[in-house]
C-alpha positions in Angstrom: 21.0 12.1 0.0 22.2 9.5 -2.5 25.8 10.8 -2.5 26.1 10.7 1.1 24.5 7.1 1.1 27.4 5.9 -1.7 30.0 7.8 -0.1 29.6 5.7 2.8 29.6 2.1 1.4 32.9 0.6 2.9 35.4 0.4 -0.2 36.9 -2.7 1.0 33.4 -4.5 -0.3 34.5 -3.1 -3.7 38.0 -4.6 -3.6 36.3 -7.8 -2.1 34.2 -8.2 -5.2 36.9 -6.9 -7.2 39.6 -9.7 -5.8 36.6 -12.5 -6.6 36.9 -11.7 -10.3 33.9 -9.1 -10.6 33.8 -6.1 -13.5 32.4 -3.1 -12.6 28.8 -3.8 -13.8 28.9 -6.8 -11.7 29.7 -4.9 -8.8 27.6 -1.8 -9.3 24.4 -4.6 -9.7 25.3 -7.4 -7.4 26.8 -5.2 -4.5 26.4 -1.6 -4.8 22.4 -1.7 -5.5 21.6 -4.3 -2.8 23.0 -1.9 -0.4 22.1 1.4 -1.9 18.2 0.2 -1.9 17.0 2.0 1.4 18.5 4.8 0.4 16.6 4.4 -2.8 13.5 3.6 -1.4 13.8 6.7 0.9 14.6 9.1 -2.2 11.8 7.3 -4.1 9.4 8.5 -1.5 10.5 11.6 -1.2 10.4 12.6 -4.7 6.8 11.1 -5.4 5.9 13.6 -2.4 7.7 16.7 -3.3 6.5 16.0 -7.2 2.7 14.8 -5.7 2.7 18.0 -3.8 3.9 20.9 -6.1 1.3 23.0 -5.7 3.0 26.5 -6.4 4.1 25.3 -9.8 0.2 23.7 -10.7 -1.5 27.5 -9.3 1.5 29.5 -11.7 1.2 27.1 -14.7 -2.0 26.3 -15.1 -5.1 28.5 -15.7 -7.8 26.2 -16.1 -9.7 24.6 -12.9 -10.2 21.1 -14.9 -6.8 20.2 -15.3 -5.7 21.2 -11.8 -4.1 18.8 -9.5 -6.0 17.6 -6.3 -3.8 19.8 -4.1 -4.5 22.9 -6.5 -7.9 22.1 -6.4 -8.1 22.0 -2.8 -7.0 25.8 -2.7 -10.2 26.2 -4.3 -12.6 24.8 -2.5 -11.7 27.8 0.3 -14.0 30.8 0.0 -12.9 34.3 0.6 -15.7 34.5 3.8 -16.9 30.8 4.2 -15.6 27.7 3.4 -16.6 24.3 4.0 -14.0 22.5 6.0 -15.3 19.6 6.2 -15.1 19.1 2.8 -11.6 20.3 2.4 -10.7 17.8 5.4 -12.3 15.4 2.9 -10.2 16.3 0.1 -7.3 16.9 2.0 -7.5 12.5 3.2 -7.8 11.7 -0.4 -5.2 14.0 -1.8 -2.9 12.1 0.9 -3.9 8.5 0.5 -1.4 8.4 -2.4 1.6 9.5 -0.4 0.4 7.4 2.5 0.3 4.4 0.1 4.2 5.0 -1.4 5.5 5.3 2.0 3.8 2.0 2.7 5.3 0.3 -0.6 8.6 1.1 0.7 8.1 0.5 4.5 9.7 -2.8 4.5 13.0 -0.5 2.7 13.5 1.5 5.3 13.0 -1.0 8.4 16.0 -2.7 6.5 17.8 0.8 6.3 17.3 1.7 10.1 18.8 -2.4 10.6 21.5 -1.7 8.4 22.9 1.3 9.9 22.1 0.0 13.4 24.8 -2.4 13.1 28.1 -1.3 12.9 
């Protein structure tokens, strides 16, 4: 997603800031990052989810119920006959409210994103 992102920063901004005088570093920080940061902010997100929400790793790995994530932990709060879904719906609010609150952190990232690649 990165790549693609890069790949598809104009290189005449590169030769612009080279022409000014710029080195490398001062091009990868001044010009590169300012533009790469929705993209950023995007795979930022996505990674704290994917990492948040690895269940199938927590349920191989670990064996004990006290060190379980909260998504692990929700698998066992199902019975095999009866579970209690409401307080599985409870769980499964507060095991999102992390990944709720990221996305919001990084909101404002990919409104500028969406601008960005409006304009062309």
């Amino acid at each position: 997603m990165l790549h693609g992102f890069m790949r598809a920063i104009p290189p005449e901004i590169q030769q612009a800031a080279v022409i000014d005088g710029a080195g490398p570093w001062q091009i990868y920080t001044r010009v590169v990052m300012p533009l790469a940061r929705p993209a950023l902010a995007a795979l930022t997100a996505l990674a704290f989810t994917w990492i948040f929400n690895d269940l199938l790793w927590a349920i191989t790995v670990l064996r004990s119920e006290d060190k379980m994530p909260i998504t692990a932990s929700l698998l066992s709060l199902q019975g095999q006959y009866v579970s209690q879904w409401n307080v599985i719906a409870a769980g499964s609010v507060i095991a999102a409210a992390p990944t709720v609150l990221v996305f919001l952190r990084f909101q404002r990232h990919f409104v500028a994103g969406l601008n960005l690649g409006a304009v062309k």
